[in-house]
C-alpha positions in Angstrom: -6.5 18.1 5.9 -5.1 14.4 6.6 -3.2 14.3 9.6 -1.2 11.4 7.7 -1.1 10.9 4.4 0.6 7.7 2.7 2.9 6.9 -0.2 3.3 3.3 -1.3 1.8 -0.2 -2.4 -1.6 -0.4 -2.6 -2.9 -4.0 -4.1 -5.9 -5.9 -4.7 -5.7 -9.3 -2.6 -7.8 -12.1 -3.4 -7.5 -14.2 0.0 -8.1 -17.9 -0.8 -8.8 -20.0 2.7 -7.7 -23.8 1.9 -7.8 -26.6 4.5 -4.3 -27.3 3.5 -1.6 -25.8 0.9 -2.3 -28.0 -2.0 0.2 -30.3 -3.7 1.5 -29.0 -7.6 -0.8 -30.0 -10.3 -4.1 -30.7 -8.6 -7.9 -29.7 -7.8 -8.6 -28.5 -4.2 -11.9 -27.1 -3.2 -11.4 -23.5 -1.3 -12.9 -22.9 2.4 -13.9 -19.3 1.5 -12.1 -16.5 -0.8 -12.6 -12.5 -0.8 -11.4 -9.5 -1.9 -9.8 -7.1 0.0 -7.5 -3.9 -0.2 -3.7 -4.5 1.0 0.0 -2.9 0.9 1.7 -1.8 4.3 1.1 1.9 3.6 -2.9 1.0 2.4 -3.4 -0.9 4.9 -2.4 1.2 7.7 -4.0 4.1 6.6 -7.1 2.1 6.5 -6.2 1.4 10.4 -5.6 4.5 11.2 -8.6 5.2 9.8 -10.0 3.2 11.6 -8.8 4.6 14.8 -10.7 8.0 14.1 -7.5 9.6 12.2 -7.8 11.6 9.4 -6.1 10.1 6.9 -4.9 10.6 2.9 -3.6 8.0 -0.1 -1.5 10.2 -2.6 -0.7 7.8 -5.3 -1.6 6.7 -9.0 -4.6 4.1 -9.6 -5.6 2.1 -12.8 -9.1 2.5 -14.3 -9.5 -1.2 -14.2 -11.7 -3.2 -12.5 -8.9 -3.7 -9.4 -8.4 -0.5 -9.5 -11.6 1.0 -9.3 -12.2 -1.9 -6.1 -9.1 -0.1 -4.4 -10.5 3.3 -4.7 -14.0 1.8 -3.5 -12.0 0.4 -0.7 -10.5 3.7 0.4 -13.8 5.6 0.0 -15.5 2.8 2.0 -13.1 2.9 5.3 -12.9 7.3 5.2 -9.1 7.4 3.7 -9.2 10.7 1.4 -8.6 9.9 -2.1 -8.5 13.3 -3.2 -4.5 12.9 -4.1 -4.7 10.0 -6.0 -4.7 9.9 -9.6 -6.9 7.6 -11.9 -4.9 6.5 -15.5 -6.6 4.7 -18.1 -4.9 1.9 -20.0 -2.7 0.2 -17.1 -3.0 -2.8 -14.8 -3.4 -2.7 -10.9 -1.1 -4.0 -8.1 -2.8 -7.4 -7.6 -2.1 -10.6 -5.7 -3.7 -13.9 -4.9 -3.0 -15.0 -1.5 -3.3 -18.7 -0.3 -4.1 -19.1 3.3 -3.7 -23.0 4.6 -6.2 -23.4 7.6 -4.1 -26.5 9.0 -0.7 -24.8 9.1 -1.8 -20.7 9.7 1.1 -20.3 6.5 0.6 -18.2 4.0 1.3 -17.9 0.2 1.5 -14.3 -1.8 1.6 -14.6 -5.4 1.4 -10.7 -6.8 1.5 -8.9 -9.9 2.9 -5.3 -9.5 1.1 -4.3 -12.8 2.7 -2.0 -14.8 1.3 1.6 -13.9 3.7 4.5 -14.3 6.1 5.6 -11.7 4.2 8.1 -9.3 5.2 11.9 -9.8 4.4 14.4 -7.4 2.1 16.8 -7.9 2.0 20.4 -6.3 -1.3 19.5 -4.6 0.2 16.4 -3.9 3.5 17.9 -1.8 1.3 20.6 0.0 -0.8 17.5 0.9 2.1 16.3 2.3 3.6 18.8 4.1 0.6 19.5 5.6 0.0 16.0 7.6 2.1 15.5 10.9 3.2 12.1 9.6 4.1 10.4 6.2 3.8 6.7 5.8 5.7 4.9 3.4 7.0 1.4 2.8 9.5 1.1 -0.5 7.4 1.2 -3.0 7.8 4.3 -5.5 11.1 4.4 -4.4 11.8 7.8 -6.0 8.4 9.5 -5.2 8.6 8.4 -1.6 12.1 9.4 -1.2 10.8 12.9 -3.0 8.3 13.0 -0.6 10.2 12.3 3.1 12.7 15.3 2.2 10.3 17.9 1.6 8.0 16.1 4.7 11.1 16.4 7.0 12.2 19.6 5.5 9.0 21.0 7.0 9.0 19.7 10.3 6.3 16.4 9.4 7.7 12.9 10.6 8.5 10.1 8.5 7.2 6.9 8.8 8.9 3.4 6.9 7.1 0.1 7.1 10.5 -2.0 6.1 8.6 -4.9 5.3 10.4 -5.9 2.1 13.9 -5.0 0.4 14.0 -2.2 -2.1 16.6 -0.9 -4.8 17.5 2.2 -3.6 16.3 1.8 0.1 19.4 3.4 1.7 18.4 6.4 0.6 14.3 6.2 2.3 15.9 5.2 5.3 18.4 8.6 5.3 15.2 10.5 5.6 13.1 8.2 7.9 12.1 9.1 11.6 10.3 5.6 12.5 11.3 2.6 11.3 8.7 -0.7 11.2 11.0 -3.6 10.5 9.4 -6.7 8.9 9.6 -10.1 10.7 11.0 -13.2 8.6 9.9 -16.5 10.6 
């Protein structure tokens, strides 16, 4: 049993280290790159994780190579992916992320692919209702939504990483316990 289980983005960064963001139309050799699992709600299950929680992804994942590297990725830092569905035929959540050395600035170019809208499941919600917190961040609006009324209905806290702006958001934040707010510089 997860003690928080987590509903949202979950992408396949490339991280590209450059000595300086590089002017349009030109060559520049790259410091480093990698590959590396990100999304708020990801991304802190993997930290909590971390941390010695038990921890759970319900979502829906490609069979493509992103999307088999995401559930390698959850697999590899103890997040349960026992709730997360594979579909063949689709295209991961991906991004390409520029990092320039000289200024510390970053630059997130993504892809949301085009996999279907998450529906819950039945082992899915009692998943759900059985963790003491649900994390999500405005992605699968509707499912997440779903998911932090029957959570709070049965006494789990919900958890919103507002990092980005979402059709529909008013109604996640109704049903939300703990906010995160982003940070624009």
């Amino acid at each position: 049993m997860s003690k928080i289980i987590g509903i949202g983005a979950c992408v396949m960064d490339t991280l590209i280290s450059l000595p300086t963001y590089p002017t349009e139309d030109t060559k520049m050799r790259a410091l480093g790159s990698k590959q590396a699992g990100g999304g708020p709600v990801a991304t802190g299950l993997v930290a909590a994780s971390k941390l010695s929680v038990d921890v759970g992804y319900v979502g829906v994942l490609s069979s493509d190579s992103a999307g088999q590297f995401l559930l390698g990725d959850f697999k590899k830092y103890g997040v349960d992916t026992e709730n997360v569905y594979i579909k063949d035929g689709y295209r991961s959540f991906t991004s390409v992320i520029w990092l320039a050395d000289d200024s510390a600035s970053r630059t997130c170019v993504f892809d949301k692919g085009n996999l279907p809208p998450l529906t819950l499941s039945d082992n899915q919600k009692k998943a759900i209702i059985s963790a003491e917190l649900l994390m999500v961040d405005g992605n699968e609006m509707d499912a997440a939504v779903e998911a932090a009324k029957l959570a709070r209905a049965n006494g789990v806290k919900v958890l919103y990483d507002c990092g980005g702006l979402y059709e529909g958001v008013e109604r996640l934040l109704a049903v939300t316990d703990i906010m995160i707010p982003g940070i624009r510089p």
